[in-house]
SELOMI-419464 format. One record per residue (C-alpha): residue number from 0; residue in three letters; x, z, y. Coordinates in steps of 0.5 Angstrom, whole numbers, plus 2048, in hexadecimal, padded with zeros to 3 digits. Layout:
! SELOMI-419464
<pt resi="NUM" resn="ALA" px="X" pz="Z" py="Y"/>
...
//
This chain:
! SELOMI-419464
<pt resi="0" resn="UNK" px="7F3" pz="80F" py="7DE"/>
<pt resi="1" resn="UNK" px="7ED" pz="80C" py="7E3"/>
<pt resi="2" resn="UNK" px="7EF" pz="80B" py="7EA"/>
<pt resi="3" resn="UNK" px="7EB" pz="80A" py="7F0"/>
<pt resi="4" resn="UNK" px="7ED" pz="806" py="7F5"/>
<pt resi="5" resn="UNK" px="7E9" pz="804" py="7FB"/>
<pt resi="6" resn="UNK" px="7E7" pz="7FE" py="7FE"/>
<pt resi="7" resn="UNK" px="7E1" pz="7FE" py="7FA"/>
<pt resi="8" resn="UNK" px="7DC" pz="7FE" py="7FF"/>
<pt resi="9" resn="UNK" px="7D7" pz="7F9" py="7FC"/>
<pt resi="10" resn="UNK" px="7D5" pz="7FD" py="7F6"/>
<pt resi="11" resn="UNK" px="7D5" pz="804" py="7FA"/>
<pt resi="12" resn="UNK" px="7CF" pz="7FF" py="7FF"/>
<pt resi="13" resn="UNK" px="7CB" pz="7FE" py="7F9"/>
<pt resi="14" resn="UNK" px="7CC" pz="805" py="7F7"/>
<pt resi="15" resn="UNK" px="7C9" pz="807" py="7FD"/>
<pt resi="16" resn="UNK" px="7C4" pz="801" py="7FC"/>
<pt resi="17" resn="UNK" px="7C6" pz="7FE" py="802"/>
<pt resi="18" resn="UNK" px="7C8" pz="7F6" py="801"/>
<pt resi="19" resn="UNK" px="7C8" pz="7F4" py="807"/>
<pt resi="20" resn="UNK" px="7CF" pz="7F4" py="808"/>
<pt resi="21" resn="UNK" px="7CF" pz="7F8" py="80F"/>
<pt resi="22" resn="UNK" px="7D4" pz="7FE" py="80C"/>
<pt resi="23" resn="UNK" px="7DA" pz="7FF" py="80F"/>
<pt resi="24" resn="UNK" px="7DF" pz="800" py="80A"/>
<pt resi="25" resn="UNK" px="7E6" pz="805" py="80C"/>
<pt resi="26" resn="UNK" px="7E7" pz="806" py="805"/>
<pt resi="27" resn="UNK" px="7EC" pz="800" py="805"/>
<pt resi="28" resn="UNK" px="7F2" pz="7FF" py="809"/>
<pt resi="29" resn="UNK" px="7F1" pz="7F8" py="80B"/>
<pt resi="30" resn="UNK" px="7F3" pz="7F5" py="811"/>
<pt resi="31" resn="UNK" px="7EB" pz="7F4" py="814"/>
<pt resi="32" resn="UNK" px="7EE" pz="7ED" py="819"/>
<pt resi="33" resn="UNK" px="7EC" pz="7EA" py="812"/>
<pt resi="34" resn="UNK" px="7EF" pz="7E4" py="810"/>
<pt resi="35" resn="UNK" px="7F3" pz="7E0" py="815"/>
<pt resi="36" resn="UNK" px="7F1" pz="7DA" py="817"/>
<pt resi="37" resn="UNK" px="7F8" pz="7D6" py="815"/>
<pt resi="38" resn="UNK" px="7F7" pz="7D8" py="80E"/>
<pt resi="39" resn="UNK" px="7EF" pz="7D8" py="80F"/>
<pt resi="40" resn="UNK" px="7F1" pz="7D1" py="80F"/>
<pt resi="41" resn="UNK" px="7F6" pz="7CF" py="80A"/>
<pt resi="42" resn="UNK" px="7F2" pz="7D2" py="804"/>
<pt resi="43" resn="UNK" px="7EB" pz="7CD" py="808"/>
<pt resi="44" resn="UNK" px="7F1" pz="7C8" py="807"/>
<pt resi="45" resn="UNK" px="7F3" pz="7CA" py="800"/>
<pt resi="46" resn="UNK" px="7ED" pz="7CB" py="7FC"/>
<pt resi="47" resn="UNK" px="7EE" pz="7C4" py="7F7"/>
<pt resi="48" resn="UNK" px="7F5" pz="7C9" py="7F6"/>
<pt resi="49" resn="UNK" px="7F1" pz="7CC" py="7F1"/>
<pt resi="50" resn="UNK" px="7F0" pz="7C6" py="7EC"/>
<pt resi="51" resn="UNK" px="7F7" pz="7C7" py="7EB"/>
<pt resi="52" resn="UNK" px="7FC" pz="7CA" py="7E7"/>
<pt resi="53" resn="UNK" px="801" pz="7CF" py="7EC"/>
<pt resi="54" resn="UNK" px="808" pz="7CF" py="7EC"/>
<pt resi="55" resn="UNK" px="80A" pz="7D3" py="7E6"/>
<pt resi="56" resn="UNK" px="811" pz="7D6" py="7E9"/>
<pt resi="57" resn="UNK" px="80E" pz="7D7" py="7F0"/>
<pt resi="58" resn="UNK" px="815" pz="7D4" py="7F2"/>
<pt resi="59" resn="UNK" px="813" pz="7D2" py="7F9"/>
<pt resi="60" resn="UNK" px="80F" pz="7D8" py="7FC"/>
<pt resi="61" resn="UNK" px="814" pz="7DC" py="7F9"/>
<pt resi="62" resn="UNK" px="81A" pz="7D9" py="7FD"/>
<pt resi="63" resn="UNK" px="815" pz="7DA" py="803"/>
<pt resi="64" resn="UNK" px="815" pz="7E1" py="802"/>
<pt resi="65" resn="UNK" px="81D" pz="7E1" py="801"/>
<pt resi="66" resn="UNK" px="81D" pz="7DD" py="808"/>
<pt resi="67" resn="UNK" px="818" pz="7E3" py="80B"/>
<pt resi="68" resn="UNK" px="81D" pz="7E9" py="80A"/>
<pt resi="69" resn="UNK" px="823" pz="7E5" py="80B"/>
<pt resi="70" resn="UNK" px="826" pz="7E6" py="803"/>
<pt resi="71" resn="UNK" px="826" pz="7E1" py="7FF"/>
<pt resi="72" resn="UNK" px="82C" pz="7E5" py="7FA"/>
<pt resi="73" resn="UNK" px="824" pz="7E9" py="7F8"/>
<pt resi="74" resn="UNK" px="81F" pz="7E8" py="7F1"/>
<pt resi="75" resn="UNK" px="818" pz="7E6" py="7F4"/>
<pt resi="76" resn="UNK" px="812" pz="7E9" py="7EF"/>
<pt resi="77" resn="UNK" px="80C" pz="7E6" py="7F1"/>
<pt resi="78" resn="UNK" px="806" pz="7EA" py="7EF"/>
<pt resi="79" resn="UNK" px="7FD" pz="7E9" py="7F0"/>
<pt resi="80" resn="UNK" px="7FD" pz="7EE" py="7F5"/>
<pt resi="81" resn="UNK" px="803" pz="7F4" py="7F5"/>
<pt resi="82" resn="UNK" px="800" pz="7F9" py="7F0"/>
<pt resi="83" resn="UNK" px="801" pz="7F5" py="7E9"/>
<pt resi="84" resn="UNK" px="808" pz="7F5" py="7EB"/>
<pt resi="85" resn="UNK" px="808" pz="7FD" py="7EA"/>
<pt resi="86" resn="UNK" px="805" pz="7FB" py="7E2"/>
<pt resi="87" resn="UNK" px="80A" pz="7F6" py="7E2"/>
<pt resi="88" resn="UNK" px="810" pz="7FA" py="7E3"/>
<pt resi="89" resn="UNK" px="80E" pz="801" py="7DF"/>
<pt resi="90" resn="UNK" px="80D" pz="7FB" py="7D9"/>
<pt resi="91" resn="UNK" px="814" pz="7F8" py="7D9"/>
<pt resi="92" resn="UNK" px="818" pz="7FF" py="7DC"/>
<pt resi="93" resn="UNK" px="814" pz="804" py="7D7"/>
<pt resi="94" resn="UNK" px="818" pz="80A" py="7DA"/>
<pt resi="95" resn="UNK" px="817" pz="812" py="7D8"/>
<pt resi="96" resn="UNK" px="816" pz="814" py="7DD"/>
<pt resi="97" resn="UNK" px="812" pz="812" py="7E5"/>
<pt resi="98" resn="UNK" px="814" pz="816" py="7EB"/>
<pt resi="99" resn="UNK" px="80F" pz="815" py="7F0"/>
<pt resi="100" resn="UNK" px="80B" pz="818" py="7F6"/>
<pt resi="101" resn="UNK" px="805" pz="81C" py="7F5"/>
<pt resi="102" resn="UNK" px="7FF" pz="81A" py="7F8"/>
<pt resi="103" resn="UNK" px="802" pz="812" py="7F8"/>
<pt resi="104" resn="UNK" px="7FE" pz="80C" py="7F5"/>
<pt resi="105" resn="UNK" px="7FC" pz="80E" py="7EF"/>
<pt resi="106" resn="UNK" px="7FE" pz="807" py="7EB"/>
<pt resi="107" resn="UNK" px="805" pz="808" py="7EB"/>
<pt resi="108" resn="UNK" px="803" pz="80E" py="7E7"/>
<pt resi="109" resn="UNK" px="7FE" pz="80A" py="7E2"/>
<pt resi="110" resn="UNK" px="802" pz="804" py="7E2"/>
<pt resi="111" resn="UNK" px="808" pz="808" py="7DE"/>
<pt resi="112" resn="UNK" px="804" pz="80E" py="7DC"/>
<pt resi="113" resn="UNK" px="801" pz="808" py="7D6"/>
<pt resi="114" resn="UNK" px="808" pz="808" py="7D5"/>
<pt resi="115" resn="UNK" px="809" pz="80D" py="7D2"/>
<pt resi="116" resn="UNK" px="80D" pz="810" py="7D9"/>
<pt resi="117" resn="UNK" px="80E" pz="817" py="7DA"/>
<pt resi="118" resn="UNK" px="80B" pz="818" py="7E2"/>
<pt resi="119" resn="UNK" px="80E" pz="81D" py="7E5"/>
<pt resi="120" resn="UNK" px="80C" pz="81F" py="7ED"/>
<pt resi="121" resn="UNK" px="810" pz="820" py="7F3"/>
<pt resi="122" resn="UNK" px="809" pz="825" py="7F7"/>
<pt resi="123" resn="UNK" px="808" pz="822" py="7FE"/>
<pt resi="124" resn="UNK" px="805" pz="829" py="801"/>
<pt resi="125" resn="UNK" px="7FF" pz="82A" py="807"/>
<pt resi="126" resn="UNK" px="800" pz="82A" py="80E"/>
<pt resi="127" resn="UNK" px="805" pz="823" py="80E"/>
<pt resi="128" resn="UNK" px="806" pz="821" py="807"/>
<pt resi="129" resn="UNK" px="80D" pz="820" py="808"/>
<pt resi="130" resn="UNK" px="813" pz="81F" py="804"/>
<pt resi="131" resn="UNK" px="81A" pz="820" py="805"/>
<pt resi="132" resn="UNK" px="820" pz="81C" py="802"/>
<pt resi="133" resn="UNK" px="822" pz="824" py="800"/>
<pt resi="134" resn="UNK" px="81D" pz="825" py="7FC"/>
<pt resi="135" resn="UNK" px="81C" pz="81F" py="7F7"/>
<pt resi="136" resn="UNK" px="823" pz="81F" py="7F6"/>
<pt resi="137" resn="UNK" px="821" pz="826" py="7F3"/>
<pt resi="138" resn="UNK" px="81C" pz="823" py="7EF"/>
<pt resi="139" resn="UNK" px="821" pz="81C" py="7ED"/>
<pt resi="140" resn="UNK" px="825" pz="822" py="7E9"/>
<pt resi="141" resn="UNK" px="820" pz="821" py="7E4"/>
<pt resi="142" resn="UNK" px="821" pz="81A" py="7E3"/>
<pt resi="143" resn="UNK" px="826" pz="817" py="7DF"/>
<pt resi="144" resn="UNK" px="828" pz="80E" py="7DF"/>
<pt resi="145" resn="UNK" px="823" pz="80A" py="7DD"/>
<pt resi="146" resn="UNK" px="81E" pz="80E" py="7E0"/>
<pt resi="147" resn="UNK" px="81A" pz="80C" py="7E7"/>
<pt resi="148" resn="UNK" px="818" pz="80F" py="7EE"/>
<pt resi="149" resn="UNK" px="812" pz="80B" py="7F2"/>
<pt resi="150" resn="UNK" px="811" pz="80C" py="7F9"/>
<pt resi="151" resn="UNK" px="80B" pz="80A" py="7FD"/>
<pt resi="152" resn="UNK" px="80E" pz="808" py="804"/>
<pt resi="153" resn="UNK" px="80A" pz="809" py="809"/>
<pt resi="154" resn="UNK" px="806" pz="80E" py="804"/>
<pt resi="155" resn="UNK" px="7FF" pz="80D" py="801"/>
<pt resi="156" resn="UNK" px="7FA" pz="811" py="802"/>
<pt resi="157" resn="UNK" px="7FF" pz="816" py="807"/>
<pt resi="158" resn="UNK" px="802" pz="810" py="80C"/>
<pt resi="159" resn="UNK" px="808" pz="814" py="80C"/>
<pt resi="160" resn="UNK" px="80F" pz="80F" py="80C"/>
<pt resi="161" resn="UNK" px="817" pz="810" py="80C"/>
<pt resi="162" resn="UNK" px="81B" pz="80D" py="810"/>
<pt resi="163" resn="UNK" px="820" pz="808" py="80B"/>
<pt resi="164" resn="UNK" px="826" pz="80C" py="80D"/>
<pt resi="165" resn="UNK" px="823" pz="812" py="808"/>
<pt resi="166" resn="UNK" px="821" pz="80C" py="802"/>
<pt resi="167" resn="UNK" px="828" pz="80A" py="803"/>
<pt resi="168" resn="UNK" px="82B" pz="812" py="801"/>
<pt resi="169" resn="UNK" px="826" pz="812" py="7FB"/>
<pt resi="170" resn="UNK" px="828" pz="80B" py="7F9"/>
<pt resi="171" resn="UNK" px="82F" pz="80C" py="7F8"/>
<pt resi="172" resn="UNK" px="82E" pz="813" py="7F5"/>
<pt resi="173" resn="UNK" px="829" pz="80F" py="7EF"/>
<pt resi="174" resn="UNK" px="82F" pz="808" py="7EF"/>
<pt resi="175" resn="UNK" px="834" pz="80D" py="7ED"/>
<pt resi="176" resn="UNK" px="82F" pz="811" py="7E8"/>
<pt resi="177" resn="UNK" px="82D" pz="809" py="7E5"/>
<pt resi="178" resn="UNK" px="825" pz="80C" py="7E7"/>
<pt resi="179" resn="UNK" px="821" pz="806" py="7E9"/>
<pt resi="180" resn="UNK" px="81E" pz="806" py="7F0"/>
<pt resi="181" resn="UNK" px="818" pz="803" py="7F2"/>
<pt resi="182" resn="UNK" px="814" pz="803" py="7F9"/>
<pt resi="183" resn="UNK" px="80D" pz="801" py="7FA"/>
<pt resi="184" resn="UNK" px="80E" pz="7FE" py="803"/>
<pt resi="185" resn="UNK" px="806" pz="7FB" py="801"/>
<pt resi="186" resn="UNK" px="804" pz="7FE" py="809"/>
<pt resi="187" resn="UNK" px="80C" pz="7FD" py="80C"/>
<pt resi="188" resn="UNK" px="809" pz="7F7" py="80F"/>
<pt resi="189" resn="UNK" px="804" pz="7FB" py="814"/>
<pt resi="190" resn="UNK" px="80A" pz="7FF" py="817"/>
<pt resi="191" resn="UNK" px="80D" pz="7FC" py="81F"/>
<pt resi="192" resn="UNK" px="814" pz="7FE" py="81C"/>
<pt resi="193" resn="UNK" px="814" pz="7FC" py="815"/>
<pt resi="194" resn="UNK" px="81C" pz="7FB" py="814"/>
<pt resi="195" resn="UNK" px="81D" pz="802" py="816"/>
<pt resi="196" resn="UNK" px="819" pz="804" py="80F"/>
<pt resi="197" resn="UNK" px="819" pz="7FE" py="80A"/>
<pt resi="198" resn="UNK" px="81F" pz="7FE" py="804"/>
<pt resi="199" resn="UNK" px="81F" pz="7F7" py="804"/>
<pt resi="200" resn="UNK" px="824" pz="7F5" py="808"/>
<pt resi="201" resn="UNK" px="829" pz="7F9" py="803"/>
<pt resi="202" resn="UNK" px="827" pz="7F7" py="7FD"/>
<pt resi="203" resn="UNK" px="82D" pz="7F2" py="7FB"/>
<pt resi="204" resn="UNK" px="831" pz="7F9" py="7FB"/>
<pt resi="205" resn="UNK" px="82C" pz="7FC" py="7F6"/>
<pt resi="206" resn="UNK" px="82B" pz="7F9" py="7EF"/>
<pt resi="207" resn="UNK" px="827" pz="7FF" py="7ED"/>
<pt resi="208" resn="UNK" px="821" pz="7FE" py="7F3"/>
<pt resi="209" resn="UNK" px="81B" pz="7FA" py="7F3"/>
<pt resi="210" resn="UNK" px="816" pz="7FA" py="7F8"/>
<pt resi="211" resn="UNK" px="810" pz="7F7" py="7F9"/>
<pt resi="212" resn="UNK" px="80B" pz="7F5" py="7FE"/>
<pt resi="213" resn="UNK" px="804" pz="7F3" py="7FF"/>
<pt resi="214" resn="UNK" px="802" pz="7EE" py="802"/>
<pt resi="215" resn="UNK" px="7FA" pz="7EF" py="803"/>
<pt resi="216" resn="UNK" px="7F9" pz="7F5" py="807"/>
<pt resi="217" resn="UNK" px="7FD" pz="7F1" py="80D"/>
<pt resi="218" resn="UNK" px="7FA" pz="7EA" py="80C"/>
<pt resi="219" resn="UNK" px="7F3" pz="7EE" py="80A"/>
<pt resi="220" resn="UNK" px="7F3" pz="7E9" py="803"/>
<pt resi="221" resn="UNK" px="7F1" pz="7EF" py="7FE"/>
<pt resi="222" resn="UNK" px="7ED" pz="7EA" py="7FA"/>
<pt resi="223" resn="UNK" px="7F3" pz="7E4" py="7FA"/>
<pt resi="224" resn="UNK" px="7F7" pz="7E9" py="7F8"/>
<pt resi="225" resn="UNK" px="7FF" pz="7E8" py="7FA"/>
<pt resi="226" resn="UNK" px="805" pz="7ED" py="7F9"/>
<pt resi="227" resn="UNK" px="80C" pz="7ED" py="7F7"/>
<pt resi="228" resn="UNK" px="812" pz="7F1" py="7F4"/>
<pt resi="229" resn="UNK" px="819" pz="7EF" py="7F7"/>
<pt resi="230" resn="UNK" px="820" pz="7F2" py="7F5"/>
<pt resi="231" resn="UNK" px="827" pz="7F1" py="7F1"/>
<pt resi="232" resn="UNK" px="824" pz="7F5" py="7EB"/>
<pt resi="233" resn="UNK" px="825" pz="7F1" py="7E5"/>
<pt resi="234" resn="UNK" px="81E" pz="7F4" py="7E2"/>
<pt resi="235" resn="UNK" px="81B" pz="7EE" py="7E6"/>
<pt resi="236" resn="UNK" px="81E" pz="7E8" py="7E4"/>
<pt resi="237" resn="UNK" px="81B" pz="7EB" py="7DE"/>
<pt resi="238" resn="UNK" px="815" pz="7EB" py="7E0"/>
<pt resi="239" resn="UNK" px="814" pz="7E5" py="7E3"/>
<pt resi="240" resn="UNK" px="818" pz="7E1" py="7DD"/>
<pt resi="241" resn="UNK" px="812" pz="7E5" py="7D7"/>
<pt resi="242" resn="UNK" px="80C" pz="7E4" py="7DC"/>
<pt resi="243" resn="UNK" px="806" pz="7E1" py="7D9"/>
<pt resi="244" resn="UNK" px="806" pz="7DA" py="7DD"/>
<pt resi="245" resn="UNK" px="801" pz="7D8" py="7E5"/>
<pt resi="246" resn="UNK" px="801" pz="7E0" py="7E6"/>
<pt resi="247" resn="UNK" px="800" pz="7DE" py="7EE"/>
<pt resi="248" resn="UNK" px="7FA" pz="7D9" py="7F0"/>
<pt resi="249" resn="UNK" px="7FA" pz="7D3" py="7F4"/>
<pt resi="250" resn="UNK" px="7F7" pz="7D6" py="7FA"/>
<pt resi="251" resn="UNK" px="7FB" pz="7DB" py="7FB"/>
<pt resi="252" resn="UNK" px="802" pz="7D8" py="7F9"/>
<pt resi="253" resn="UNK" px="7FE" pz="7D3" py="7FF"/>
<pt resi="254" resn="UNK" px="7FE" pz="7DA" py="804"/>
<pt resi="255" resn="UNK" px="805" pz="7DC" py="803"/>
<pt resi="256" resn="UNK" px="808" pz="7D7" py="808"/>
<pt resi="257" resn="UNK" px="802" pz="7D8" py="80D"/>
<pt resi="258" resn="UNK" px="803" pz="7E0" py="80D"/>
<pt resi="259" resn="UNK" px="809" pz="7E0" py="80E"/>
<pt resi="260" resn="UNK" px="80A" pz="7DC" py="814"/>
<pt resi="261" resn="UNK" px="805" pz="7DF" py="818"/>
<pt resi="262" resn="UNK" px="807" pz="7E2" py="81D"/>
<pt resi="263" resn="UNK" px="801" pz="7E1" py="821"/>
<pt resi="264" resn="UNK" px="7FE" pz="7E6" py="81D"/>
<pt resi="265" resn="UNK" px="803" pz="7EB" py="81B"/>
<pt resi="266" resn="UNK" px="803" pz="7EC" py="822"/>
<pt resi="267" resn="UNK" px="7FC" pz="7ED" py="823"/>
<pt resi="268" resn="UNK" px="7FB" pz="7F2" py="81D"/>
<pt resi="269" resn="UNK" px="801" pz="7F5" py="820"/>
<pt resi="270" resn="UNK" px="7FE" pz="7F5" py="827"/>
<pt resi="271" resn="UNK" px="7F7" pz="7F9" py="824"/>
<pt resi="272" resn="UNK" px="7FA" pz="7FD" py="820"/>
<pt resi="273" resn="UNK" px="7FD" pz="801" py="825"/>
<pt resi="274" resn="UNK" px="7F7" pz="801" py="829"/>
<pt resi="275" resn="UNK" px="7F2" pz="803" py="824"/>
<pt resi="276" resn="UNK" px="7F7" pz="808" py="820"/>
<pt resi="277" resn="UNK" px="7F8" pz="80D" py="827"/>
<pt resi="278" resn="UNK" px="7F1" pz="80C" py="827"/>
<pt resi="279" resn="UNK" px="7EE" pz="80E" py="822"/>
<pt resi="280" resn="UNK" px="7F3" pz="813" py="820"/>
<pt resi="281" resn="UNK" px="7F2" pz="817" py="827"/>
<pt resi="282" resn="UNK" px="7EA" pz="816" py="826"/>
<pt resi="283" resn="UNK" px="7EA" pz="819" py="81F"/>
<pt resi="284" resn="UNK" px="7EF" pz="81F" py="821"/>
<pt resi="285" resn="UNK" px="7E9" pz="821" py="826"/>
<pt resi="286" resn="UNK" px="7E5" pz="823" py="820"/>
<pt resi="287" resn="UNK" px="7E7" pz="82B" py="81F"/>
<pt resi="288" resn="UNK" px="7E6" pz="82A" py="817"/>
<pt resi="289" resn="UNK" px="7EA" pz="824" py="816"/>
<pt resi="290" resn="UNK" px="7F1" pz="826" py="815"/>
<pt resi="291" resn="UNK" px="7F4" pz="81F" py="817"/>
<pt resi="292" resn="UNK" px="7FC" pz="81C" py="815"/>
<pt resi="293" resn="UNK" px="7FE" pz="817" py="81A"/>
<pt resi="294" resn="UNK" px="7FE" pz="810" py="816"/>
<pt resi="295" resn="UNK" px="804" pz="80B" py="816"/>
<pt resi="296" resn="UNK" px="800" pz="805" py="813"/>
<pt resi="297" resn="UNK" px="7F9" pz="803" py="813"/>
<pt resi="298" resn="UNK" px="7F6" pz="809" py="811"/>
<pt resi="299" resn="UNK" px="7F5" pz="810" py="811"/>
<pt resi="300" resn="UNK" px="7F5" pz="816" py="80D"/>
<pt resi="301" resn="UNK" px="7F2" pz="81C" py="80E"/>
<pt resi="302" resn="UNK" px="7EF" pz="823" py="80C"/>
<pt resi="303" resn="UNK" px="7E8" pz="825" py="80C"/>
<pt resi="304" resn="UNK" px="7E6" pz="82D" py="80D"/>
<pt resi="305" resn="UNK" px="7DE" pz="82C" py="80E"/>
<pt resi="306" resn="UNK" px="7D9" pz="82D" py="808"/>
<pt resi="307" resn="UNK" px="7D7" pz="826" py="807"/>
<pt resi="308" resn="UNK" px="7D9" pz="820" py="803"/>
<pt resi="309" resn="UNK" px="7DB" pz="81D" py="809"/>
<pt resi="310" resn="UNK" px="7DC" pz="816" py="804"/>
<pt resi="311" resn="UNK" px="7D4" pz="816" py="803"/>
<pt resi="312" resn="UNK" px="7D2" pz="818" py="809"/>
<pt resi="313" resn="UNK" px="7D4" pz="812" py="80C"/>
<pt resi="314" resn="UNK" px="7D2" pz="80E" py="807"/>
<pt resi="315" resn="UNK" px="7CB" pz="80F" py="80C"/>
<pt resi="316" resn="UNK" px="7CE" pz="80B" py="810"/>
<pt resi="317" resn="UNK" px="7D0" pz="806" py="80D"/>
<pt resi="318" resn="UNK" px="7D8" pz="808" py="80D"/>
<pt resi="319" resn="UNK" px="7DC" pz="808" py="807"/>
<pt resi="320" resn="UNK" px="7E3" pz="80C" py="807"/>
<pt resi="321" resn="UNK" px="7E8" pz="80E" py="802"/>
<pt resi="322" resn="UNK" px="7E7" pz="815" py="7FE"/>
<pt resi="323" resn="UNK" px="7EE" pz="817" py="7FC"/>
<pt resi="324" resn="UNK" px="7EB" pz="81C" py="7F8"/>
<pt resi="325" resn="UNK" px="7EE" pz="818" py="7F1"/>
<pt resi="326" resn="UNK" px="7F5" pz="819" py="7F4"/>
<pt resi="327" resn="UNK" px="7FA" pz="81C" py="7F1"/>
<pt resi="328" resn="UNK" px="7FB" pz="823" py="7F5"/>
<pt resi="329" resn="UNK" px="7F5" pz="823" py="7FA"/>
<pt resi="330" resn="UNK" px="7EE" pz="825" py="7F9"/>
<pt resi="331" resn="UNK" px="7E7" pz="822" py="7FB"/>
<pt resi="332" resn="UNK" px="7E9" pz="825" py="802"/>
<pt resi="333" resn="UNK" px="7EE" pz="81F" py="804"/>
<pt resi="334" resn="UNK" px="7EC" pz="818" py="805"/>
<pt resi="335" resn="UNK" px="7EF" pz="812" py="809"/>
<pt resi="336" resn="UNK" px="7EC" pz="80C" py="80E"/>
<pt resi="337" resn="UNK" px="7EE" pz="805" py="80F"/>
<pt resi="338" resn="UNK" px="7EF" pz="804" py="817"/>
<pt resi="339" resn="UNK" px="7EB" pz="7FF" py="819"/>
<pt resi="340" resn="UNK" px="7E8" pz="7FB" py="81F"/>
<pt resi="341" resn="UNK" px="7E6" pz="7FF" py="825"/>
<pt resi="342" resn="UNK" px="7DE" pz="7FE" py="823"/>
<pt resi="343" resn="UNK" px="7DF" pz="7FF" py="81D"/>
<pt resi="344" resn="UNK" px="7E3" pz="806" py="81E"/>
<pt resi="345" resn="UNK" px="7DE" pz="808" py="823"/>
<pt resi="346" resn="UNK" px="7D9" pz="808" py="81E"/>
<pt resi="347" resn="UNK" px="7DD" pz="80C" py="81A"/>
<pt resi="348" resn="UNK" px="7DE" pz="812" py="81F"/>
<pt resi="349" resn="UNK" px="7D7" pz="811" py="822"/>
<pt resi="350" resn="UNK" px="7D4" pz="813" py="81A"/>
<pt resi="351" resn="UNK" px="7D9" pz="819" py="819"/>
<pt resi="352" resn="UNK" px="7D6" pz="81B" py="820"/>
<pt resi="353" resn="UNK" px="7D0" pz="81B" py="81C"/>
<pt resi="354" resn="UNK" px="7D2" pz="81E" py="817"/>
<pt resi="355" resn="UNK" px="7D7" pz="824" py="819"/>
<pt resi="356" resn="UNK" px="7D3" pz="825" py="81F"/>
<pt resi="357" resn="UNK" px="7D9" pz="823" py="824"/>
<pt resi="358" resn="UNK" px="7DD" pz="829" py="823"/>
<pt resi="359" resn="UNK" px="7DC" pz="82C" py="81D"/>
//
């Protein structure tokens, strides 16, 4: 199974010949403040770290995440960047069977499908691509213990989120099953009200649920790479104790303290984010043929009922954006924009003019 991911910007400009570098890429979505100047610093600072060995157990950087989220009861899985944690827990749970959303992030489904995982799909439908607690507890009947649900919180591609009160409903439905829960929060951190939707403040109370957090879409380190897994399940003390040794590098183990102290820039990235994301979403819901969802985090997803490739029309212009065509339940109609700064969404709206002829 191949999946296509974005944020490959550079090979697209040189498909296009252009490289140069003066493309603007929406396809990923990476906080556009770039790195911050604080951790710009410290990794300067750090570079001789990397004649080094780094700290095999991660005890330090981990006792700094228990300190973060206020939990010092919880299991911490440090990881190179969030995704191979889904590898990591497919290889250790083996379970029958998978529930998850249908579109969602497709490495879920390849990372336990390689395992030999029956992939059984809860179908987000158009307008809204909504779910309700009602109906995935209808598709949980078909689970029995051992088995797994995995839900993408906010969700990506679509950027519909639950509040944590329906989460908590599923969670004591699946500990009571011996169901394993595991929710991916990677884009949490964009949301101003973080605690009314993140599970990891209960998690001391169940032992059958993991979450896992990005740290590079926030922080804009996709290249350092940075995640992690947390919780009271028993499979990640198994993890940590099997895994090949130095799975997180200097630099990075460097970033973490820096990142989650800086509050200067959380809260610039939160001041843009509400600016650019009404912006953008309001300038996109002009376009007649763009039927548009409201975004949650830093992006935004929606329907094209023009005839063009709307994806290689603004390659003309040197922007890049994500095609969810390769999704699972979605057609070449359907794709997603980072939000980014004012300039560089102006650009983007400027080229859809263009294209769609303002109001197509």
């Amino acid at each position: 199974m191949i999946v296509e991911h974005g944020g490959n910007g550079r090979l697209l400009a040189e498909k296009n010949g252009n490289s140069s570098e003066k493309w603007i890429d929406f396809s990923a979505n990476i906080n556009p403040l770039g790195v911050s100047e604080n951790l710009r610093q410290v990794l300067v600072e750090s570079i001789d770290r990397i004649t080094e060995y780094p700290d095999i157990t991660n005890q330090y950087e981990k006792d700094l995440l228990r300190d973060h989220h206020g939990n010092h009861d919880l299991e911490i899985l440090l990881s190179n960047g969030a995704v191979g944690l889904f590898y990591e827990l497919a290889q250790i749970l083996k379970p029958k069977r998978l529930l998850i959303l249908s579109p969602t992030f497709m490495e879920y489904e390849k990372a336990f499908y390689q395992e030999g995982t029956e992939i059984i799909y809860h179908h987000l439908t158009s307008p809204n691509f909504v779910w309700t607690v009602k109906d995935l507890l209808s598709d949980m009947d078909h689970l029995k213990a051992g088995d797994v649900v995995l839900l993408c919180n906010p969700n990506n591609p679509t950027g519909s989120v639950v509040p944590v009160s329906q989460l908590l409903e599923i969670a004591k439905k699946l500990l009571e099953r011996n169901i394993h829960f595991i929710l991916d929060e990677a884009f949490i951190d964009f949301l101003e009200d973080e605690e009314k939707y993140s599970f990891v403040p209960y998690l001391s109370e169940f032992t059958n649920t993991i979450v896992v957090r990005s740290l590079t879409k926030f922080y804009a380190i996709p290249g350092l790479r940075l995640g992690y897994a947390l919780g009271k399940h028993p499979c990640l003390t198994k993890i940590n104790e099997r895994r090949a040794p130095w799975t997180i590098n200097a630099l990075a183990l460097q970033a973490l303290p820096v990142i989650l102290k800086d509050q200067d820039y959380q809260a610039q990235t939160l001041k843009w984010l509400q600016e650019e994301k009404d912006f953008l979403y309001r300038s996109l819901e002009t376009f007649s043929a763009l039927t548009v969802l409201k975004p949650s985090v830093n992006y935004i997803f929606f329907k094209y009922t023009g005839s063009k490739n709307l994806r290689e029309e603004l390659w003309r212009y040197n922007i890049f954006i994500r095609s969810c065509s390769n999704y699972r339940n979605l057609s070449s109609d359907y794709y997603r924009v980072a939000i980014r700064s004012r300039e560089e969404n102006t650009c983007l709206l400027v080229a859809l003019k263009a294209i769609l002829g303002g109001h197509e």
